[in-house]
SETITOR-992702 format. One record per residue (C-alpha): x, z, y; residue number from 0. Coordinates in steps of 0.001 Angstrom, whole numbers, plus 524288, in hexadecimal, padded with zeros to 5 digits. Layout:
SETITOR-992702
<r east="X" up="Z" north="Y" k="NUM"/>
...
This chain:
SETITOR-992702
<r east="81D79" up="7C50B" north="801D4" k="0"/>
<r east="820B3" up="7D35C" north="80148" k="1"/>
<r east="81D6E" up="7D484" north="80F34" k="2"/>
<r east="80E8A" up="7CE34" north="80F8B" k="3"/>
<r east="80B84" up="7D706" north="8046F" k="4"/>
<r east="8117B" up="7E34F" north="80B61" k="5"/>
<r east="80B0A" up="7DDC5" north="816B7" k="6"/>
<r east="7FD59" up="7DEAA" north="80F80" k="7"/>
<r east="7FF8C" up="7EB90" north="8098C" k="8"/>
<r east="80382" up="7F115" north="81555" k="9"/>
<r east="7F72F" up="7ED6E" north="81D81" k="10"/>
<r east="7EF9A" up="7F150" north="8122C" k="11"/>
<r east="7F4DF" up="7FF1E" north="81387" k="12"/>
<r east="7F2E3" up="7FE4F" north="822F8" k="13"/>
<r east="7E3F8" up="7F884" north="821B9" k="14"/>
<r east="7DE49" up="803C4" north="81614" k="15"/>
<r east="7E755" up="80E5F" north="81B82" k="16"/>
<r east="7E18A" up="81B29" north="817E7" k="17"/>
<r east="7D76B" up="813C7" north="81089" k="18"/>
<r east="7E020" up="80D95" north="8074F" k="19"/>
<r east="7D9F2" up="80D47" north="7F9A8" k="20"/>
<r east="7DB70" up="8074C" north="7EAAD" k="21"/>
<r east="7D872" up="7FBF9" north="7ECCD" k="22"/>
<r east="7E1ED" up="7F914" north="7F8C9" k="23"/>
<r east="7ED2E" up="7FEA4" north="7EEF5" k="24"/>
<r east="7E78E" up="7F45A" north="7E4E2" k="25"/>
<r east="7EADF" up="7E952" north="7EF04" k="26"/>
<r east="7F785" up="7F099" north="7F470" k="27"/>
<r east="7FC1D" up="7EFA6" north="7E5A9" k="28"/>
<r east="7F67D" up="7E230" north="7E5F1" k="29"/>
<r east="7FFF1" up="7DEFD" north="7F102" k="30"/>
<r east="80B2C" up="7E640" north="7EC26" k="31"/>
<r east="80C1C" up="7DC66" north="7E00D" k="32"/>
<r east="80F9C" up="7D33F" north="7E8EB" k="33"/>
<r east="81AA7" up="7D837" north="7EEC0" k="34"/>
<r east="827F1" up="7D45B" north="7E7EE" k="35"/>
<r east="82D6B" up="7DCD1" north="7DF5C" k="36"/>
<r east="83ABF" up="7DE3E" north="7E4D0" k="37"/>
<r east="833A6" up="7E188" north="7F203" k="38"/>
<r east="829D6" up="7EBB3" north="7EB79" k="39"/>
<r east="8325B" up="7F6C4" north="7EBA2" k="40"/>
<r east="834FD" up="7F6F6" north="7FA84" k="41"/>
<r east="827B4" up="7F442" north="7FDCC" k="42"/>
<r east="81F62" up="7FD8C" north="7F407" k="43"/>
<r east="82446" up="80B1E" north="7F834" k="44"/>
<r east="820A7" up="80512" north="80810" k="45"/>
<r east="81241" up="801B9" north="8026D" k="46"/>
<r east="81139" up="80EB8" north="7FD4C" k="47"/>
<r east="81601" up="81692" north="806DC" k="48"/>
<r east="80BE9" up="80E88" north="80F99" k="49"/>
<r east="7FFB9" up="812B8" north="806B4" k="50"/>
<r east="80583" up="81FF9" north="8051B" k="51"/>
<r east="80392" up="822BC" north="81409" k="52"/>
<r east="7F538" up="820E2" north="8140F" k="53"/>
<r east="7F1EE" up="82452" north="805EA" k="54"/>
<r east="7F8F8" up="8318F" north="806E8" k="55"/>
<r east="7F125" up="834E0" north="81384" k="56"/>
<r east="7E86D" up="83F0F" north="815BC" k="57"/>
<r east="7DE93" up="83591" north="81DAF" k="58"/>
<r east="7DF0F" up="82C41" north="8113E" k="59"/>
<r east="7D1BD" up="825C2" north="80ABB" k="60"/>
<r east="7D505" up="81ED4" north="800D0" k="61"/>
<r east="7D68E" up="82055" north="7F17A" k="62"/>
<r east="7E4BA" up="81E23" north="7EFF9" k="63"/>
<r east="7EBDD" up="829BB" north="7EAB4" k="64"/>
<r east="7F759" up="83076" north="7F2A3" k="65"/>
<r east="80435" up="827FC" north="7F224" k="66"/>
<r east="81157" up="82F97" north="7F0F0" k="67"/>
């Protein structure tokens, strides 16, 4: 299961790209309900680190703040 739902959020994050916005981090924490919760701590620093690359860029247009 954890790897459809990783699957989904990760070609989320490759479809909006630098257009990612509030309401594709609604479904992404939509999706991230669904993954265990003995697999959610290996997998939630990776979807991060994912949006972090495009959110933090300069060429970024979307409304999502800067991720750490």
């Amino acid at each position: 299961m954890t790897e459809k739902v990783m699957d989904q959020i990760m070609d989320l994050i490759s479809a909006k790209r630098l257009t990612l916005n509030q309401t594709d981090m609604r479904e992404i924490y939509d999706l991230i309900t669904q993954i265990p919760l003995d697999d959610l701590p290996d997998q939630y620093p990776w979807i991060f680190e994912s949006l972090s690359i495009f959110v933090n860029s300069p060429e970024y247009e979307g409304d999502i703040p800067p991720i750490d």
